[in-house]
LUMNU-654476 format. One record per residue: residue in one letter; x, y, z of N, C-alpha, C, O in turn. Coordinates in steps of 0.2 Angstrom, whole numbers, plus 5000, padded with zeros to 4 digits. Layout:
N
AXYZXYZXYZXYZ/...
***
This chain:
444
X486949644996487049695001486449685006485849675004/X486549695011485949675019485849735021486049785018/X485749735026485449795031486149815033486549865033/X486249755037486849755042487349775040487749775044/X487649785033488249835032488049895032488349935028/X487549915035487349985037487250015045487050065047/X487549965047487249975055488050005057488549985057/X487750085060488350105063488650075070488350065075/X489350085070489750055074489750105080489450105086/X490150165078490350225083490050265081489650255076/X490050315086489550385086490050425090490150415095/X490450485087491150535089490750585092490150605091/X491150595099490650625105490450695101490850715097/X490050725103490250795103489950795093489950845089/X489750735091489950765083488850785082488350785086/X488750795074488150805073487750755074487150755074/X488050695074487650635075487450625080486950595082/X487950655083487750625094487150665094486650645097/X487150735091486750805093485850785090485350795094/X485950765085485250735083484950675085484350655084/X485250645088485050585092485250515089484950455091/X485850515084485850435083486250385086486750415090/X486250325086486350285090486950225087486950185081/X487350225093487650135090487050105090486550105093/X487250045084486750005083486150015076485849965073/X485950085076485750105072485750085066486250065065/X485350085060485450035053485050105049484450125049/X485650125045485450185041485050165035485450145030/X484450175033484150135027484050215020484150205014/X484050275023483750325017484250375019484350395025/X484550405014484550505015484150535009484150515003/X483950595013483550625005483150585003483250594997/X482750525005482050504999482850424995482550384991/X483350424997483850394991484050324997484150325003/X484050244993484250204997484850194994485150204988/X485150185000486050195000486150124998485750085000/X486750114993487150064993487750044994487849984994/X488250084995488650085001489250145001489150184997/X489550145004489650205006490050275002490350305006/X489950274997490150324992489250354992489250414989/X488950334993488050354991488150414998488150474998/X488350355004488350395010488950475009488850525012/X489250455006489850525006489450575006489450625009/X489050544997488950614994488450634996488350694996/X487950574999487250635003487450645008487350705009/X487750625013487950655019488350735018488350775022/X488750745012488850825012488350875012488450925016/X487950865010487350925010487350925016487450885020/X487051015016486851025024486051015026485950985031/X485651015022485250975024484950915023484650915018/X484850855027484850785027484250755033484250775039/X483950715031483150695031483450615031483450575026/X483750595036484050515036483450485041483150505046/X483350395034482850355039483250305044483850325045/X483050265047483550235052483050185055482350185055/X483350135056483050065057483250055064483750015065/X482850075070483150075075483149995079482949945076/X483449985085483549925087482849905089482849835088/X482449925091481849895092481349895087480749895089/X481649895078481249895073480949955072480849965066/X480749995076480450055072481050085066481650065065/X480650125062480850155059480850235059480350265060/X481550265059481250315062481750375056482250355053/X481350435056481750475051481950565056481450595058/X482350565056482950615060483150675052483350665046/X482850735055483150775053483950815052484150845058/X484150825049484950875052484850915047484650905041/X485250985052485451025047486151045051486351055057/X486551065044487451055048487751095044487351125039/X488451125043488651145039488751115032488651055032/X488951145027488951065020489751095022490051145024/X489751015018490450975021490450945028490850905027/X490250945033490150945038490250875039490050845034/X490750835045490550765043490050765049489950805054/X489750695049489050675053489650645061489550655067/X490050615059490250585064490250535065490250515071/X490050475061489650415061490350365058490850385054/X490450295061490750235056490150175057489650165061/X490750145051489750085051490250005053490850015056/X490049955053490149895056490549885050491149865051/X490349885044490649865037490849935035490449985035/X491549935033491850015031491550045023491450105022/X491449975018490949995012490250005011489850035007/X490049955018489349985018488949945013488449955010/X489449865013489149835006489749775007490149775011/X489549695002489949645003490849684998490849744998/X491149664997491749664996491849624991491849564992/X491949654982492149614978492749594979493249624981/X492649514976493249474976493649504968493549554965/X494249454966494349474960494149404956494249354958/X493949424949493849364946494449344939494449294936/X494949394938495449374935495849314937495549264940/X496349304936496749234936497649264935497949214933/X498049314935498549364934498949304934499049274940/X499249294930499949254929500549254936500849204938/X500649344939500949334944500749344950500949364955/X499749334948499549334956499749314961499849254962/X500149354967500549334975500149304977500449244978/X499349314979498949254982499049174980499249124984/X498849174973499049114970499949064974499949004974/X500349114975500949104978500949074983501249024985/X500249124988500549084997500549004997500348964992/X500848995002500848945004500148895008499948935013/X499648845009499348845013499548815019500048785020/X498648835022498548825029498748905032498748895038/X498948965030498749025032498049045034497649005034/X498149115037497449115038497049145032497349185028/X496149115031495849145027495849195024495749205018/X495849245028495949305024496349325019496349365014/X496749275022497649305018497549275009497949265004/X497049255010496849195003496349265000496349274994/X496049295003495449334998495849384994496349414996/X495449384987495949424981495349474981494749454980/X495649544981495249604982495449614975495949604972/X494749644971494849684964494249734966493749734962/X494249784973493449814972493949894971494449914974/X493649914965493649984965493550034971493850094972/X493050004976492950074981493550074984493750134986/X493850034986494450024992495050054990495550054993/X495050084982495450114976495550194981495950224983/X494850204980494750284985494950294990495150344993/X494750234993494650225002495250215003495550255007/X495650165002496350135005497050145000497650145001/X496750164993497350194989497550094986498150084985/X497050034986497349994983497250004977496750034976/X497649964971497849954964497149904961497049844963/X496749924958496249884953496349864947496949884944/X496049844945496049814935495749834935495849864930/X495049864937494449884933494049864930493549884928/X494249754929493849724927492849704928492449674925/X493149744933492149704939491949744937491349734937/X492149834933491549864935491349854929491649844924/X490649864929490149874926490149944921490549984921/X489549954918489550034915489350084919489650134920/X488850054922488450104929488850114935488850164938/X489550064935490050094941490450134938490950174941/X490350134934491050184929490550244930490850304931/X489950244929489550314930489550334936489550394937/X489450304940489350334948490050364949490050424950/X490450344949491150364950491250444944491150494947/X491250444937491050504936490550564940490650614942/X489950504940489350554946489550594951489450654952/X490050554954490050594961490750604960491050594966/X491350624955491850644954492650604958493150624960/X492450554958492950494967493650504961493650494954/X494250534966494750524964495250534968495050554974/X495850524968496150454962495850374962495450354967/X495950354957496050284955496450284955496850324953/X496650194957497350184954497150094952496950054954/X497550114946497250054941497950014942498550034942/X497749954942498349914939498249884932497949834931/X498649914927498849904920499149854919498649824917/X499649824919500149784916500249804910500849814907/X499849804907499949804898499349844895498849844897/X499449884891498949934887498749874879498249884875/X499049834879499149764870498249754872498149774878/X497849734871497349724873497149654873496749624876/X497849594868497849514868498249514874498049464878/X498749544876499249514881498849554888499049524893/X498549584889498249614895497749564896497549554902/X497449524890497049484892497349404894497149354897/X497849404891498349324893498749334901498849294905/X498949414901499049414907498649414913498849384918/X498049444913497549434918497049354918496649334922/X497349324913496749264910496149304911495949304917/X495949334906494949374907494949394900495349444899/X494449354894494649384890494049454890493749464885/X494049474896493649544895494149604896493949664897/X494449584896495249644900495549674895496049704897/X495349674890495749714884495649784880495949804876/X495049804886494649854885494949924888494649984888/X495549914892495749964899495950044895495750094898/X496150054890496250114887495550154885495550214885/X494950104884494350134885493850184890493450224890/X494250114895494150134902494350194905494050224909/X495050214903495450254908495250334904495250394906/X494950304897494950364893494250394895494250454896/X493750364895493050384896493250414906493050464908/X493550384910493850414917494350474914494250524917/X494850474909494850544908494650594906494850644910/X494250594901493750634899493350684902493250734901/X493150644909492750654914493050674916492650714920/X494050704919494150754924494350694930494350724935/X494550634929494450604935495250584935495450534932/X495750614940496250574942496650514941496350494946/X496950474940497050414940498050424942498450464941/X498050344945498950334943498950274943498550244946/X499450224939499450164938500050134940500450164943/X500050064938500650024940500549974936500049964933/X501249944934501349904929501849844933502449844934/X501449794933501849724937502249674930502049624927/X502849714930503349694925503749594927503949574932/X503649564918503649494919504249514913504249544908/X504749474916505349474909505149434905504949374906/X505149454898505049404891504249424890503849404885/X503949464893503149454894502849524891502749544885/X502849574898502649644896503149694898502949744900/X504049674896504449704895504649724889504249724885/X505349754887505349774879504949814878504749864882/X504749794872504349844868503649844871503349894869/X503349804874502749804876502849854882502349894883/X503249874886503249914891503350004890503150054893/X503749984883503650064879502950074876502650124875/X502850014876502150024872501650064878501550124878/X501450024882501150044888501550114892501050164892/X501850134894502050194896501750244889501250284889/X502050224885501650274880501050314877500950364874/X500450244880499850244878499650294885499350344885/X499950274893499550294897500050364899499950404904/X500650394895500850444896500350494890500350554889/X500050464887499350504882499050544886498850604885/X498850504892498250534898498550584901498150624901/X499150614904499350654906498950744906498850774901/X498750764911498750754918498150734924498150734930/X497750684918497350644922497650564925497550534930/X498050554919498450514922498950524925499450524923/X498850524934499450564936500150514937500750544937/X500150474937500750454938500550364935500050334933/X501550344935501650254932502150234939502550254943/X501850194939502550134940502650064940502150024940/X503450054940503650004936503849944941504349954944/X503549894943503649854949504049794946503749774941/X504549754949504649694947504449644949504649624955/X503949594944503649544947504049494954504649474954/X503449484959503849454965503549384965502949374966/X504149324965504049264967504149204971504749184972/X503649194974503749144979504049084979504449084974/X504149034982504448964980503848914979503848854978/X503248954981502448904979502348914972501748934971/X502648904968502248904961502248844956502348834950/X502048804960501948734957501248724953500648724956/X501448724945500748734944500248774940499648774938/X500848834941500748914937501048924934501548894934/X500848974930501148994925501849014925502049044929/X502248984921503148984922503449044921503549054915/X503549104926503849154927504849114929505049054930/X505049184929505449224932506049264936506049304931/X506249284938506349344942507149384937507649364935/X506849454935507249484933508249494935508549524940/X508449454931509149474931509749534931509549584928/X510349544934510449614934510449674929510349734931/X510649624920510749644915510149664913510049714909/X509549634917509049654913508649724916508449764913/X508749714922508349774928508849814925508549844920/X509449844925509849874920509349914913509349974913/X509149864910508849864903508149924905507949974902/X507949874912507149934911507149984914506650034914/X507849984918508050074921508050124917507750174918/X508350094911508650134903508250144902508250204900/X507650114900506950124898506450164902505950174898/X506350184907506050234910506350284911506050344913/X507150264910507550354911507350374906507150434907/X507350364899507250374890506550414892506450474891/X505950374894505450394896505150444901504550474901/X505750464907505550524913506050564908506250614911/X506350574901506750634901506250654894506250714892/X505750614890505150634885504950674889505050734889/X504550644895503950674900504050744902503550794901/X504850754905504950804905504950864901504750924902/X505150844894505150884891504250904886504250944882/X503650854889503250874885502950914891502550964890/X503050884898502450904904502750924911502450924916/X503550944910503850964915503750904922503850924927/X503650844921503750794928504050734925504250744919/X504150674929504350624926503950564924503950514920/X503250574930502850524927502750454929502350424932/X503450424925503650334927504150334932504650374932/X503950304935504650274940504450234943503950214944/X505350204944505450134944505550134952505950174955/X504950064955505150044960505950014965506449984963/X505950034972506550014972506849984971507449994969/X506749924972506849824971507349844963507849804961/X507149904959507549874950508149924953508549944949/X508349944960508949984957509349924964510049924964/X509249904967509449834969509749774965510349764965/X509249754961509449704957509949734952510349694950/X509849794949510349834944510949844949511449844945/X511049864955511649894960511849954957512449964957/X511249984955511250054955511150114962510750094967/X511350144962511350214968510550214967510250194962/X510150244974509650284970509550364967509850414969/X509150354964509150424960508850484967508650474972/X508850544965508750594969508050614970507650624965/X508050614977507450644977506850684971506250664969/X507150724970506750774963506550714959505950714959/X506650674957506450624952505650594952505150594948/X505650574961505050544961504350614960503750594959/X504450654959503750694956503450704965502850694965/X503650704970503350744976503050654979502550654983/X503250604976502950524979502550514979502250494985/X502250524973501450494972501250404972500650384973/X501950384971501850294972502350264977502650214975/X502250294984502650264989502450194992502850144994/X501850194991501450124994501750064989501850004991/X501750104981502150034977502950024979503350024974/X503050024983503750034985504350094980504950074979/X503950144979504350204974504650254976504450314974/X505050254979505450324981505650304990506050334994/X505350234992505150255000505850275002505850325005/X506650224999506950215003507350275001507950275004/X507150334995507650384997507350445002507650475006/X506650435000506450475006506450435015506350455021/X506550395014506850365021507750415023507950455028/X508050395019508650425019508750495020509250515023/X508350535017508250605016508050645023508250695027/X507550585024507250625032507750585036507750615041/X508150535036508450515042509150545042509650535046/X509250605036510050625036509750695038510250725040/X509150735040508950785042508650765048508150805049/X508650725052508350705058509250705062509250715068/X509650685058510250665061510550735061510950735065/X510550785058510650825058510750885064511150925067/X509750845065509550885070509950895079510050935083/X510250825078510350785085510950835086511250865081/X511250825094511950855096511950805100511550785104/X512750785099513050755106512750755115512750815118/X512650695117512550725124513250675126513350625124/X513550715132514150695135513950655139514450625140/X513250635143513250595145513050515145513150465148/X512750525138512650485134512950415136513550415137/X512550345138512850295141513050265134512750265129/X513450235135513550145128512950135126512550165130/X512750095122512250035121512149995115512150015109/X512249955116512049925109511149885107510749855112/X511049895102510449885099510649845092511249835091/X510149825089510149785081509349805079508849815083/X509349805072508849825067508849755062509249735057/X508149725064508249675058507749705051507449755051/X507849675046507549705038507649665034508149635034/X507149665028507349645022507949645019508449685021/X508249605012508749615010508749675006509249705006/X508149695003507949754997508249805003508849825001/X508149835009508249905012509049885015509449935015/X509049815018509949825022510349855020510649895024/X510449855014511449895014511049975014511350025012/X510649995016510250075015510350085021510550145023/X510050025027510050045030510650035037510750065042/X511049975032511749985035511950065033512150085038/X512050095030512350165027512250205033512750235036/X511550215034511150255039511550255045511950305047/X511450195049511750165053512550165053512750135057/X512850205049513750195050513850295052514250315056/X513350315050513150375050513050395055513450445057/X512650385060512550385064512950365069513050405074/X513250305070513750275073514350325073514650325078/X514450365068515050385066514950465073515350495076/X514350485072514050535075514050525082514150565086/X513850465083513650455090513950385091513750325089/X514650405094515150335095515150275100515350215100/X514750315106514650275109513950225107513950185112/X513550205104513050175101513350115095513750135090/X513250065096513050005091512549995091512149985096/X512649995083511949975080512049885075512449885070/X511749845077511849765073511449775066510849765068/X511549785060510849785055511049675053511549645052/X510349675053510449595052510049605044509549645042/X510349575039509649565033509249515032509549465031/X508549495033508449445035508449395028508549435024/X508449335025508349315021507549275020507349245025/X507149265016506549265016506549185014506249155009/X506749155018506649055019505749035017505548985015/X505449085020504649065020504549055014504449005011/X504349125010504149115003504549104999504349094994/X505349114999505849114996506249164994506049224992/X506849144994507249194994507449254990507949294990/X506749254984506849294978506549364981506649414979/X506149354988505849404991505949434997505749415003/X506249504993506649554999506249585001506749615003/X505849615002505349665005505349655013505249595015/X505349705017505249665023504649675026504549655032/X504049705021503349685024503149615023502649595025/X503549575020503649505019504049445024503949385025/X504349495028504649445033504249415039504049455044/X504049335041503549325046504149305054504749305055/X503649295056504149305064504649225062505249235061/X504449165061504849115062505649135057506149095058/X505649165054506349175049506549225053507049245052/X506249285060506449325062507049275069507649265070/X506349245070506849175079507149145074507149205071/X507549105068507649065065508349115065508849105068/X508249165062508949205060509449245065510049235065/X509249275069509249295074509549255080510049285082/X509349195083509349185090509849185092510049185098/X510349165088511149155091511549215088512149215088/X510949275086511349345085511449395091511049415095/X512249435091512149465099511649525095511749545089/X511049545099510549595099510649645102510649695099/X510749645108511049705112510449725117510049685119/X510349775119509649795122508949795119508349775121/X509049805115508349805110508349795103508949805100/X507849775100507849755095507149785089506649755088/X507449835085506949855081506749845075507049845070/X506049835075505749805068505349865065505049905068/X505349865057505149905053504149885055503949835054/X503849935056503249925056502849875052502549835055/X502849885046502849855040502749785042502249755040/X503349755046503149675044502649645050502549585050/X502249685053501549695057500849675053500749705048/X500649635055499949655050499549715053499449735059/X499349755047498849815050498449805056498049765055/X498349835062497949855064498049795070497749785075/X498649755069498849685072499349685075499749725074/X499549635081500349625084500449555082500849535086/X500349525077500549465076501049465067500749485062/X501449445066501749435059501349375054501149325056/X501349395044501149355043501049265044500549235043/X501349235047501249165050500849155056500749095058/X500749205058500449215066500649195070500449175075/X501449205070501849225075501849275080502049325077/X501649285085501549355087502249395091502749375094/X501949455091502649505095502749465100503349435100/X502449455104502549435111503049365111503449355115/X502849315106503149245105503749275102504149235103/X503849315099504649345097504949355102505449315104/X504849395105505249415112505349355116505949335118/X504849315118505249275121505549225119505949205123/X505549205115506049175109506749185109507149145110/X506849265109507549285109507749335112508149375110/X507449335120507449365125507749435123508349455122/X507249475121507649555120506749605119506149595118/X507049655121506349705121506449735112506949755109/X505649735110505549725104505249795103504749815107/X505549835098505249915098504849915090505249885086/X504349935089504149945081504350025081504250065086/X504750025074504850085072504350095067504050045064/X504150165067503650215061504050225054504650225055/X503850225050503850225044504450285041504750285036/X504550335045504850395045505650415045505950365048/X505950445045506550455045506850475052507450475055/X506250505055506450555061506150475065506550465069/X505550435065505550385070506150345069506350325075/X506450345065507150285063507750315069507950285073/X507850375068508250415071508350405080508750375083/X507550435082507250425089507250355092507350335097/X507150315087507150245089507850215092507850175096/X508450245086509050195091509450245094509950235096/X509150295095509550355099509050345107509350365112/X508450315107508050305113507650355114507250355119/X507850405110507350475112506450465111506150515113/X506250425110505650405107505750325107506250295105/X505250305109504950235111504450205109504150185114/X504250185102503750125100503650065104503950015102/X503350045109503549995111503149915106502649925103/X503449865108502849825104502949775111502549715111/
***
């Protein structure tokens, strides 16, 4: 840990920090008499209303600033490093690690394997809990940080350790029980391997972490995803119909216990198993209010839901010109969002809408998701498709915060590619709506 993951970036006009005098550039070393280690230290001393921060200013001095604010109050401050500290890597070796899968010559980042608990709080990702130590299991108690969201696979404490390769990994029911005990939130996920940690080992694991119930707040059931890079790893693969079938039946047996001891369902099964099953999906009510939408759990009926209440809202305009438009996407969401799409058409005749499903030639075709799709399988599929006036892509296959797709193909090099104005749609049912009705414009 250095100085410099402490050096604030921004200063929010108008906030308490601008008011006491701090400054971009600033390097926060003390609050209260306490040296910070990174930003969870910051949270919790920054809530008080009274705080006595030291500061390492640009010209070396050191300087200590008074505040007094309301408690809870935030200061108004972000730092250069969002943790306020380096970024644990992971040191497991997980049988179906995706990093392990890419392809190289990507860029480096796409290679670092995150296992840090803080970014559990901060960004809502999936951890093993292998890194932390006892003192991080205490500080997390201390200052009460919740949810966690653990990645389990397995409660067996030999097969949790053969699946992570770590044989320190066999300990997680200890873990999760001393975070229960304590009052601390948690929801898990389980990255399901056929022949491995399904069957009985998967009753097993629902069972032990439906024990924690209502600190455990939620499961889900993912099925493992593989690349065509696995040359060399462990010999997985990909769930068959009969079987995703098999693990539906096993967490329905399990959301109709749950119900019956704690009134919720608890487990649920990501979209990808009612795909590979060619199952309907299940009704809204089931998902428990979408506590695991990020694991891809419930998105695509709550996509459905808001886009048949968003379509609801609309009324014919008689003026309304032709147009035709296409939506490209994954294989996992296409026929959902062909449905959408007929529905609408049906509603509004003068519109075409093209739904293309892309196929995933890059990492291979076991992988439908379309935050998986990079631009050259997008110009590759596509360029001899008629598209129409515009062409809308699921946000998703964007890198965060970026206009380039995983391969570093960028928007711009799409567009001219395949000569068409390129719209990112939001994640929502009422953006889906607005985007090919024209009402509302993303542009990319």
């Amino acid at each position: 840990m250095g100085k410099q993951s402490h050096k604030i970036s921004n200063i929010q006009p108008g906030s308490v920090a601008e008011q006491v005098g701090l400054e971009t550039g600033d390097i926060l070393l003390e609050m209260n008499g306490t040296v910070l280690y990174d930003i969870f230290d910051y949270y919790y001393y920054s809530d008080e209303d009274v705080i006595d921060v030291k500061v390492l200013k640009s010209d070396g001095r050191e300087v200590m600033v008074h505040i007094e604010k309301e408690e809870g109050e935030d200061l108004g401050v972000s730092f250069e490093n969002g943790l306020m500290d380096d970024y644990k890597s992971c040191h497991n070796k997980c049988i179906f690690c995706f990093i392990d899968q890419m392809p190289p010559g990507m860029r480096d980042t796409l290679y670092f394997k995150d296992d840090d608990t803080r970014l559990s709080f901060l960004q809502g990702n999936y951890v093993t809990l292998t890194n932390m130590k006892e003192e991080d299991m205490k500080r997390i108690i201390s200052y009460h940080l919740a949810p966690i969201n653990i990645s389990v696979h397995a409660t067996d404490p030999d097969l949790r350790c053969e699946m992570l390769h770590n044989r320190f990994a066999g300990d997680i029911l200890d873990k999760i029980r001393m975070l229960a005990d304590a009052g601390i939130e948690m929801n898990a996920q389980i990255v399901c391997c056929p022949g491995i940690n399904d069957g009985k080992q998967l009753d097993k694991t629902i069972e032990d972490l439906l024990d924690f119930y209502p600190y455990m707040q939620s499961l889900s059931v993912v099925p493992v995803g593989l690349t065509k890079f696995r040359e060399g790893l462990y010999p997985l693969r990909t769930f068959r119909k009969d079987e995703a079938e098999v693990v539906l039946e096993q967490i329905g047996r399990w959301q109709d216990i749950s119900m019956e001891r704690h009134g919720v369902h608890f487990v649920q099964a990501s979209d990808e198993w009612y795909l590979l099953a060619e199952r309907p999906l299940p009704p809204a009510e089931l998902y428990d209010g979408y506590l695991q939408l990020e694991n891809g759990v419930g998105m695509l009926r709550l996509l459905q839901d808001e886009f048949a209440e968003a379509l609801e809202e609309k009324h014919r305009n008689p003026f309304m010109r032709k147009r035709e438009i296409s939506i490209a996407t994954g294989r996992l969401a296409g026929p959902f969002i062909r449905q959408m799409c007929d529905l609408l058409e049906k509603k509004f005749p003068k519109i075409k809408v093209h739904v293309y499903e892309i196929v995933n030639d890059f990492f291979g075709r076991d992988i439908t998701v379309s935050g998986l799709i990079t631009g050259q399988d997008l110009i590759a599929q596509l360029k001899d498709k008629p598209l129409g006036e515009r062409l809308l892509l699921p946000q998703n296959m964007l890198r965060a915060e970026e206009q380039d797709f995983l391969d570093d193909v960028t928007l711009e090099e799409l567009k001219k590619s395949l000569q068409v104005q390129v719209d990112i749609v939001k994640s929502s049912g009422q953006d889906f709506v607005d985007s090919i009705l024209g009402t509302v414009r993303s542009k990319g």
